[in-house]
VMD Tcl script that builds the backbone (N, CA, C; Angstrom):
set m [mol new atoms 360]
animate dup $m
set s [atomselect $m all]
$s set {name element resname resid chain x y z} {
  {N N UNK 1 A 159.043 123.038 78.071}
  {CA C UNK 1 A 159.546 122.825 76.734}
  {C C UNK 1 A 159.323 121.364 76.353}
  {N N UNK 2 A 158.981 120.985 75.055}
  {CA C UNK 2 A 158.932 120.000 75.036}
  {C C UNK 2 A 159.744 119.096 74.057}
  {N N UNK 3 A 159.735 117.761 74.904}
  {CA C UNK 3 A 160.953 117.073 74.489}
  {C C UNK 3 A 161.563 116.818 73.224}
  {N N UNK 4 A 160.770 116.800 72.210}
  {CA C UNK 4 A 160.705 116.502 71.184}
  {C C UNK 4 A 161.583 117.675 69.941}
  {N N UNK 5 A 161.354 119.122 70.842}
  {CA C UNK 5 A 162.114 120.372 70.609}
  {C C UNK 5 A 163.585 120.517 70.857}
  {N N UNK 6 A 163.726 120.078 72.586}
  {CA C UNK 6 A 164.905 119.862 72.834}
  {C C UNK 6 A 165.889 118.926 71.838}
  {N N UNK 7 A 165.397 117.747 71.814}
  {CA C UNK 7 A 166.085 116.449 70.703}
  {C C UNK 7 A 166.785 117.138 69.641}
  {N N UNK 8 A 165.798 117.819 68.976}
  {CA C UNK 8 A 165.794 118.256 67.826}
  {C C UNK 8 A 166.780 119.743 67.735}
  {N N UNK 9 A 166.913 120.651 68.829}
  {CA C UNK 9 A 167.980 121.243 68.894}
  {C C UNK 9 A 169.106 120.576 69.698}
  {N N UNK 10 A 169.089 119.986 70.615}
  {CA C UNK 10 A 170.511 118.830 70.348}
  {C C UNK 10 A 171.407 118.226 69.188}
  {N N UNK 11 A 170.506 117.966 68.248}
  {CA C UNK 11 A 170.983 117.100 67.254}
  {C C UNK 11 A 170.966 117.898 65.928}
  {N N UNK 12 A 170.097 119.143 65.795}
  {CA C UNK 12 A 170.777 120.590 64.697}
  {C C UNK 12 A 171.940 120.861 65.256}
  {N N UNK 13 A 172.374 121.344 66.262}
  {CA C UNK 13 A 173.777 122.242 66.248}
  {C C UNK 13 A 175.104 121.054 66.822}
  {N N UNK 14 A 174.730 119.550 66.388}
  {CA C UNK 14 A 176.054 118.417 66.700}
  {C C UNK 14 A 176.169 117.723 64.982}
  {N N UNK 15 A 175.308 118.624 63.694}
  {CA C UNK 15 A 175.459 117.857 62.528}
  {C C UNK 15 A 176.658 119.198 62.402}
  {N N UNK 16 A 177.585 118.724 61.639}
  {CA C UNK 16 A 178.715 119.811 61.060}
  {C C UNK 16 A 178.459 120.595 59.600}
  {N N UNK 17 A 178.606 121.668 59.389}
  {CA C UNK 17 A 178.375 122.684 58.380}
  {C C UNK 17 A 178.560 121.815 56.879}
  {N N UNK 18 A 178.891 120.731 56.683}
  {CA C UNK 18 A 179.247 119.843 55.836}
  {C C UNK 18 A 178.147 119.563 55.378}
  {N N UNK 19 A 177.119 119.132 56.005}
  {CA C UNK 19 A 175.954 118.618 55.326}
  {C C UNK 19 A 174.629 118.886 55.586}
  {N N UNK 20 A 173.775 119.047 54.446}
  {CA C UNK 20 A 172.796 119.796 53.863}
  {C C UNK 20 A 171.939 119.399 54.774}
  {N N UNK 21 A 171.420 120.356 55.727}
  {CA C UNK 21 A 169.990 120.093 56.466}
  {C C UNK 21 A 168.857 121.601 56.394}
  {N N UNK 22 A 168.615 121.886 55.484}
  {CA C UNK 22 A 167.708 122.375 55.109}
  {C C UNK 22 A 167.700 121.893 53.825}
  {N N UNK 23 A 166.202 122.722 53.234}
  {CA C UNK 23 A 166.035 122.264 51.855}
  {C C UNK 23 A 166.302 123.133 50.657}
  {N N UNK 24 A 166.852 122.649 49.165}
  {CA C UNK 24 A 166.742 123.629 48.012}
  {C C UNK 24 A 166.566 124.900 48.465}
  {N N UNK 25 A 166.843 125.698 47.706}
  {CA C UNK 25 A 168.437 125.839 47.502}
  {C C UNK 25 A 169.125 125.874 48.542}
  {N N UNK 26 A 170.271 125.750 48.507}
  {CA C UNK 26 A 171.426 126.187 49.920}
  {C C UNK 26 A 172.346 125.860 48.937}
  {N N UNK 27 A 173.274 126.992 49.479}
  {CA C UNK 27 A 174.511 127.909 49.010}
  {C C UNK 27 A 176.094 126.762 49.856}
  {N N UNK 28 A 176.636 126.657 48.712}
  {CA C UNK 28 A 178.038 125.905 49.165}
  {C C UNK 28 A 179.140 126.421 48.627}
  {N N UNK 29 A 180.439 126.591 49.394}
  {CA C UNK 29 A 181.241 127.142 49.407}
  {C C UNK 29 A 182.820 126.252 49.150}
  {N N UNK 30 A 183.164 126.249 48.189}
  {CA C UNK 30 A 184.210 125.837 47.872}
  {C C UNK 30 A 185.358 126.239 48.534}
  {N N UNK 31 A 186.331 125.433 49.130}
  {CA C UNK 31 A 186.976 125.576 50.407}
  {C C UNK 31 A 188.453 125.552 49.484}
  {N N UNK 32 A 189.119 124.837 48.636}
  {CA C UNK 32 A 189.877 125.051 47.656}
  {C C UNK 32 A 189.499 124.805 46.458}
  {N N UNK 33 A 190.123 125.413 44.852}
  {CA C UNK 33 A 189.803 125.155 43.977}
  {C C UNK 33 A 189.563 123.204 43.574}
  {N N UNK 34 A 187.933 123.300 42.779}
  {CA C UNK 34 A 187.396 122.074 42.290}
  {C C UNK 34 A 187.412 121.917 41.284}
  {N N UNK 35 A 187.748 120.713 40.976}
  {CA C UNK 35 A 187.097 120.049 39.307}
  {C C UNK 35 A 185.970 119.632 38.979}
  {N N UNK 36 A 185.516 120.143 37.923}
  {CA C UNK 36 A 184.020 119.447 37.666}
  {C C UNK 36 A 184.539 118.416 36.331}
  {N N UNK 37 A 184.478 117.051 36.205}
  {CA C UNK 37 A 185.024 116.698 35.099}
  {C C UNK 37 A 183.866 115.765 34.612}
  {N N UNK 38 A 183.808 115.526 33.227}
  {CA C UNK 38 A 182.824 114.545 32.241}
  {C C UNK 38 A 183.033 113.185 33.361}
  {N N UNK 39 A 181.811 112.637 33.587}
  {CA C UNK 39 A 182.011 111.451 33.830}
  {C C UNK 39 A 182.419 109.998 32.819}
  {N N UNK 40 A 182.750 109.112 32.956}
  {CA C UNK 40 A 182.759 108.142 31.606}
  {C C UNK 40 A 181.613 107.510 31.571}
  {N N UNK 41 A 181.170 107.414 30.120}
  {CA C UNK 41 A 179.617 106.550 29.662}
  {C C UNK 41 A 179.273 105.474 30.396}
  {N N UNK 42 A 180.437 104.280 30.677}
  {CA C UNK 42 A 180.467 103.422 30.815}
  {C C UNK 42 A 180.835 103.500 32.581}
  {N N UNK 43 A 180.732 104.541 33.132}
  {CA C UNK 43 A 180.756 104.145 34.793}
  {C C UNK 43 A 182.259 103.923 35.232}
  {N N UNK 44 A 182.969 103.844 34.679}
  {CA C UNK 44 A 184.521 103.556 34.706}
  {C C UNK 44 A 184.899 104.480 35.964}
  {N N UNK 45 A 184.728 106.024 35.474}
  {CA C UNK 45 A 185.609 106.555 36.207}
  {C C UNK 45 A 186.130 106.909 37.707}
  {N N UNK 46 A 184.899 106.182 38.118}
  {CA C UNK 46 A 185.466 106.145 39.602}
  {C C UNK 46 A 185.506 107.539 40.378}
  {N N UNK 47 A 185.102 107.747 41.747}
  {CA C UNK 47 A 184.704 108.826 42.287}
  {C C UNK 47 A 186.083 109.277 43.157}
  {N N UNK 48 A 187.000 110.308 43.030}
  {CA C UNK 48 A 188.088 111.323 43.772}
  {C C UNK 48 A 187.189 112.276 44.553}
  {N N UNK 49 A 187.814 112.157 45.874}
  {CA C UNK 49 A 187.874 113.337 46.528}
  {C C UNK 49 A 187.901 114.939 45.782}
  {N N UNK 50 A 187.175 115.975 46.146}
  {CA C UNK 50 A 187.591 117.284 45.392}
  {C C UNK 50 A 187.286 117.089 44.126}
  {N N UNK 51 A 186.644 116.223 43.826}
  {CA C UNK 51 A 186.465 116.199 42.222}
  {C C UNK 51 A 184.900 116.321 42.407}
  {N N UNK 52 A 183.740 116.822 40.971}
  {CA C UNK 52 A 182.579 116.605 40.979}
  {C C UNK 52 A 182.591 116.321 39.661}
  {N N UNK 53 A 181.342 115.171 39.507}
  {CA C UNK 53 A 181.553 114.863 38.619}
  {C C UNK 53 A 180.013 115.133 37.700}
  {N N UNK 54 A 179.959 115.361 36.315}
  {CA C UNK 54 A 178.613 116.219 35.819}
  {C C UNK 54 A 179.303 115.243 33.877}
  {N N UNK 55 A 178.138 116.125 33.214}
  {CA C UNK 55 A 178.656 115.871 31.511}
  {C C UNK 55 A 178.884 116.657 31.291}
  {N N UNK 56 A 179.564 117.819 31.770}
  {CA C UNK 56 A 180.143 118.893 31.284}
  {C C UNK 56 A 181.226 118.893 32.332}
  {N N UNK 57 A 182.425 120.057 31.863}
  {CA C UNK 57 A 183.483 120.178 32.679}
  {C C UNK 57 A 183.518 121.828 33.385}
  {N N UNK 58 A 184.367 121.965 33.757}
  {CA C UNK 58 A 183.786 123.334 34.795}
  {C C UNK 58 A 185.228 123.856 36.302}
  {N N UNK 59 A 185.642 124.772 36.016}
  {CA C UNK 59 A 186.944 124.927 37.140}
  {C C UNK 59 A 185.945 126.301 38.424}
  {N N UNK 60 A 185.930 125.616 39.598}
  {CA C UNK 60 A 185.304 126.282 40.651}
  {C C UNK 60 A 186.294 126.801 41.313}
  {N N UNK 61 A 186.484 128.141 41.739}
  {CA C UNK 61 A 187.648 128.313 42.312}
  {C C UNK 61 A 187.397 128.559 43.565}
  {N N UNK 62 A 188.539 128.708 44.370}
  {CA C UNK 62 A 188.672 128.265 46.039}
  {C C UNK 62 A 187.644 130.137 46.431}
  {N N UNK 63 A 187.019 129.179 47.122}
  {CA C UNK 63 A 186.142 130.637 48.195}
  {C C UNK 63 A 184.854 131.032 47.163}
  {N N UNK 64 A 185.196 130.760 46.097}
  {CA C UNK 64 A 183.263 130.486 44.862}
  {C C UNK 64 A 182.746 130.052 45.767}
  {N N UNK 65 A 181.373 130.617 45.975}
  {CA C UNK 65 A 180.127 130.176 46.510}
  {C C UNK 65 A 179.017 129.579 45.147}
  {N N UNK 66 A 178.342 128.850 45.162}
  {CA C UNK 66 A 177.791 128.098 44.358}
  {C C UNK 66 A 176.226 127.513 44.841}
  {N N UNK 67 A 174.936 127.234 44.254}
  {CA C UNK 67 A 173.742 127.084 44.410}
  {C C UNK 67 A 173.127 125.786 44.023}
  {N N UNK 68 A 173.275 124.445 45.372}
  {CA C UNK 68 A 172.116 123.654 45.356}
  {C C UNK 68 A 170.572 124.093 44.516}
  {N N UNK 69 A 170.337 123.637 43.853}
  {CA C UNK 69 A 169.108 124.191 43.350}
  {C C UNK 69 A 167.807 123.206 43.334}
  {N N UNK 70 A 168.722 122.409 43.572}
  {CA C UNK 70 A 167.265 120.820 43.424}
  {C C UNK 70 A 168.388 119.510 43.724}
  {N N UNK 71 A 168.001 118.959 44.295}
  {CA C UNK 71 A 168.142 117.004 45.161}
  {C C UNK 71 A 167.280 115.949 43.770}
  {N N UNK 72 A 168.511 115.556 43.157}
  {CA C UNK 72 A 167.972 114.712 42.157}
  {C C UNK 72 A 167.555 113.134 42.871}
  {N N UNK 73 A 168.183 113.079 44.021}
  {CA C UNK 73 A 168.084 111.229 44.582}
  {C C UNK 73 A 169.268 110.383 43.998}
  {N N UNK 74 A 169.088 109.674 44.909}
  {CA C UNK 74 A 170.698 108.863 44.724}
  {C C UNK 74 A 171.781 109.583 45.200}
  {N N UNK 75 A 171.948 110.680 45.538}
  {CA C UNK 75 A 173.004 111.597 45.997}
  {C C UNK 75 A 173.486 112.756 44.663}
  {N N UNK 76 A 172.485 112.617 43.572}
  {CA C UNK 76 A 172.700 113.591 42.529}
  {C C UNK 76 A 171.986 115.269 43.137}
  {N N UNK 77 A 172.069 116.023 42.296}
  {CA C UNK 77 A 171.588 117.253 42.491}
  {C C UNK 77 A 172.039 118.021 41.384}
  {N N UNK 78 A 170.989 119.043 41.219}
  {CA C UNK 78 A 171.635 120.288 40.258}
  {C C UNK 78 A 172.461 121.352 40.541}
  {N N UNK 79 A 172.999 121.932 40.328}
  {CA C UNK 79 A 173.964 123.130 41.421}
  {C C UNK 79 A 173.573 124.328 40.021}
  {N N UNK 80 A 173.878 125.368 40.630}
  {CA C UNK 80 A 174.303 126.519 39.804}
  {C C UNK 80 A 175.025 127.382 39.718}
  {N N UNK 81 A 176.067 127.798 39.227}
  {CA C UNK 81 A 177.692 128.222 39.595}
  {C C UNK 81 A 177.644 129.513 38.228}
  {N N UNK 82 A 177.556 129.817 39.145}
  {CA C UNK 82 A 177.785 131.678 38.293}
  {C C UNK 82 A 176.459 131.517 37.587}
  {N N UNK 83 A 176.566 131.648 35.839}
  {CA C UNK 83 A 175.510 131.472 35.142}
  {C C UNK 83 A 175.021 130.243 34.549}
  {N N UNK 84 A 175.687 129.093 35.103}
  {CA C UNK 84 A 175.417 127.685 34.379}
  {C C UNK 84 A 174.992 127.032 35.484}
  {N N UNK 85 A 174.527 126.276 34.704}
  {CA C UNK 85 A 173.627 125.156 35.509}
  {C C UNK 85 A 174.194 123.729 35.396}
  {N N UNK 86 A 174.275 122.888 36.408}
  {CA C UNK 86 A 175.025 121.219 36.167}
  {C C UNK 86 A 174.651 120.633 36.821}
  {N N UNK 87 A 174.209 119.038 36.145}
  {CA C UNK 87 A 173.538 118.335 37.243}
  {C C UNK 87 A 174.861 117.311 37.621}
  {N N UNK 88 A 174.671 117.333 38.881}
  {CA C UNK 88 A 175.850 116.474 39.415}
  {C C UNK 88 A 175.801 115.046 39.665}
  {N N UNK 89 A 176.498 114.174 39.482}
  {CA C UNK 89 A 176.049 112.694 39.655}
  {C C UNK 89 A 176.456 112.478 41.532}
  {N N UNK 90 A 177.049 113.411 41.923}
  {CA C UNK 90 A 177.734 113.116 43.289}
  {C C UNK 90 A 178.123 114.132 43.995}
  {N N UNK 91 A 176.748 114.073 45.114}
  {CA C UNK 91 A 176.621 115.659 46.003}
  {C C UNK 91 A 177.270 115.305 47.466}
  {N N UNK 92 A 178.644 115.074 47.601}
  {CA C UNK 92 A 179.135 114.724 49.031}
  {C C UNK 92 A 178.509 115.634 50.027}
  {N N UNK 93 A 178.176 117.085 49.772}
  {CA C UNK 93 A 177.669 117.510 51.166}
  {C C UNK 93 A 175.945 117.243 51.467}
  {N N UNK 94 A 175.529 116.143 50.736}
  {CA C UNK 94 A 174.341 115.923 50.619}
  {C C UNK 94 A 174.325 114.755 52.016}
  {N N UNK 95 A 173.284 114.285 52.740}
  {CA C UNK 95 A 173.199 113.167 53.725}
  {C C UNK 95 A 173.022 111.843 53.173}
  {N N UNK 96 A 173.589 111.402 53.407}
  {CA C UNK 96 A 173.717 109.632 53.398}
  {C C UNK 96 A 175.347 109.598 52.810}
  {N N UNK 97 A 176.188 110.584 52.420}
  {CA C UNK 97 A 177.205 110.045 52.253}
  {C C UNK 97 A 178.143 109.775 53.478}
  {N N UNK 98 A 179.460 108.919 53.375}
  {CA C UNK 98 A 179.986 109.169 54.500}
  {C C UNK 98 A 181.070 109.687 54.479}
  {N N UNK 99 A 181.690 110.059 53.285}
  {CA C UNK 99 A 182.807 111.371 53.760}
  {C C UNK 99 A 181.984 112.614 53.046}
  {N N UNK 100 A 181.770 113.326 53.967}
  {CA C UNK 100 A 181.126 114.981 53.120}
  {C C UNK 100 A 181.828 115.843 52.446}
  {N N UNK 101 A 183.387 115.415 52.796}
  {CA C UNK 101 A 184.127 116.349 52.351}
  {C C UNK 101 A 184.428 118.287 52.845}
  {N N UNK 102 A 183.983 118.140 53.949}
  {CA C UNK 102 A 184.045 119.120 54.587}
  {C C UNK 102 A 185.349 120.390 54.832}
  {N N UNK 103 A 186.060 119.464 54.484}
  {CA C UNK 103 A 187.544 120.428 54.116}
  {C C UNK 103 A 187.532 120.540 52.848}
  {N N UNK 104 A 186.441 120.294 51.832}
  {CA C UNK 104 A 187.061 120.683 50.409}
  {C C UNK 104 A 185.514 121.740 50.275}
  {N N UNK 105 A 184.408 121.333 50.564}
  {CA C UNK 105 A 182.806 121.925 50.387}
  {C C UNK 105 A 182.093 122.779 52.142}
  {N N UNK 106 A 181.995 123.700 51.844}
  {CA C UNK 106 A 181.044 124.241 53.074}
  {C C UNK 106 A 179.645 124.716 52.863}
  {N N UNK 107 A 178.941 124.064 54.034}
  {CA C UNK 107 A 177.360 124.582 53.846}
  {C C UNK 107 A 177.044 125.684 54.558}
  {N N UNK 108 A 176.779 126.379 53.688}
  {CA C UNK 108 A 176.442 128.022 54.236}
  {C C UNK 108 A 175.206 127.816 54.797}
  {N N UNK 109 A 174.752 128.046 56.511}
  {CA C UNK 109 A 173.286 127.934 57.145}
  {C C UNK 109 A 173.015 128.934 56.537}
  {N N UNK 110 A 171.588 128.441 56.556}
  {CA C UNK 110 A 170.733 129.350 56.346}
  {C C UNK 110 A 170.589 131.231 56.426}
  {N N UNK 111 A 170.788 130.985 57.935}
  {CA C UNK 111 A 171.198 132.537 58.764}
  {C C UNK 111 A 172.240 133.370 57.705}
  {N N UNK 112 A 172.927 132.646 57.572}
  {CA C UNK 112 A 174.651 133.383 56.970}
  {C C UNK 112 A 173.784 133.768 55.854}
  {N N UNK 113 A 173.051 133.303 55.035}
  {CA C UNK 113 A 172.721 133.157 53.577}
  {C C UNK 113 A 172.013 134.327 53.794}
  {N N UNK 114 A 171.343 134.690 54.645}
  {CA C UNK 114 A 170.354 136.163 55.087}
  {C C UNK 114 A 171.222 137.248 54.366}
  {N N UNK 115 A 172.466 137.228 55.550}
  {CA C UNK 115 A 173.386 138.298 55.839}
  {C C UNK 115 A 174.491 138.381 54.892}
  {N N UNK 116 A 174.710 137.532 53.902}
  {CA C UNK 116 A 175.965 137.919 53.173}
  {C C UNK 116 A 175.308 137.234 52.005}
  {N N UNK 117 A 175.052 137.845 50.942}
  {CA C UNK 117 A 174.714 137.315 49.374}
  {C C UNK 117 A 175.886 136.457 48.962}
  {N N UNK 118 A 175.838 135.414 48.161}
  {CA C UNK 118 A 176.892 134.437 47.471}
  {C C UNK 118 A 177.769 135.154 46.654}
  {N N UNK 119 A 178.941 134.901 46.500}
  {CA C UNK 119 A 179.754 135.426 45.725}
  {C C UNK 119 A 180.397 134.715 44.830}
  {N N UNK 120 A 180.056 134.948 43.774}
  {CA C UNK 120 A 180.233 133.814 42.248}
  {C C UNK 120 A 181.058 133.979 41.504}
}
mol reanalyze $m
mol bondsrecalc $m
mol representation Tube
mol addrep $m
């Protein structure tokens, strides 16, 4: 086997379900009810836990499954939640953040996503 395989399954099954390691789309699971709220023009409003923040507003409720659809950069992304679409300014289960928020967002692997369709 070679080493380079091993590494690489070492270090897939020690990242936690929190954050996104595959690509577009992947399915996330709201762990309690979320806010999606207007951000302010002016940058003011400052980033909460459990909160997401978009230019539109939006109530996700606890156990909604919901659709990464595209990685804007910077830690933005588009999601898609039932029939709407929102681009988010702040994707905690995305990599490079450092709280993922893992008790509020879950990343559905891949596998799961096979076997059980999202429920919106």
């Amino acid at each position: 086997m070679r080493t380079s395989f091993v590494v690489a399954m070492l270090v897939s099954h020690a990242i936690p379900w929190a954050v996104v390691t595959q690509r577009a789309p992947v399915v996330i699971e709201a762990l309690r009810d979320v806010q999606v709220i207007k951000e302010n023009s002016d940058g003011t409003s400052g980033q909460h836990r459990g909160v997401l923040y978009s230019h539109d507003t939006l109530h996700i409720a606890k156990s909604t499954r919901f659709t990464m659809i595209k990685e804007l950069g910077e830690g933005e992304c588009r999601v898609r939640v039932k029939e709407r679409e929102l681009e988010l300014s702040s994707c905690p289960w995305l990599p490079g953040f450092t709280d993922h928020q893992s008790d509020i967002f879950r990343v559905i692997p891949a596998r799961a996503k096979r076997e059980e369709l999202p429920t919106n």
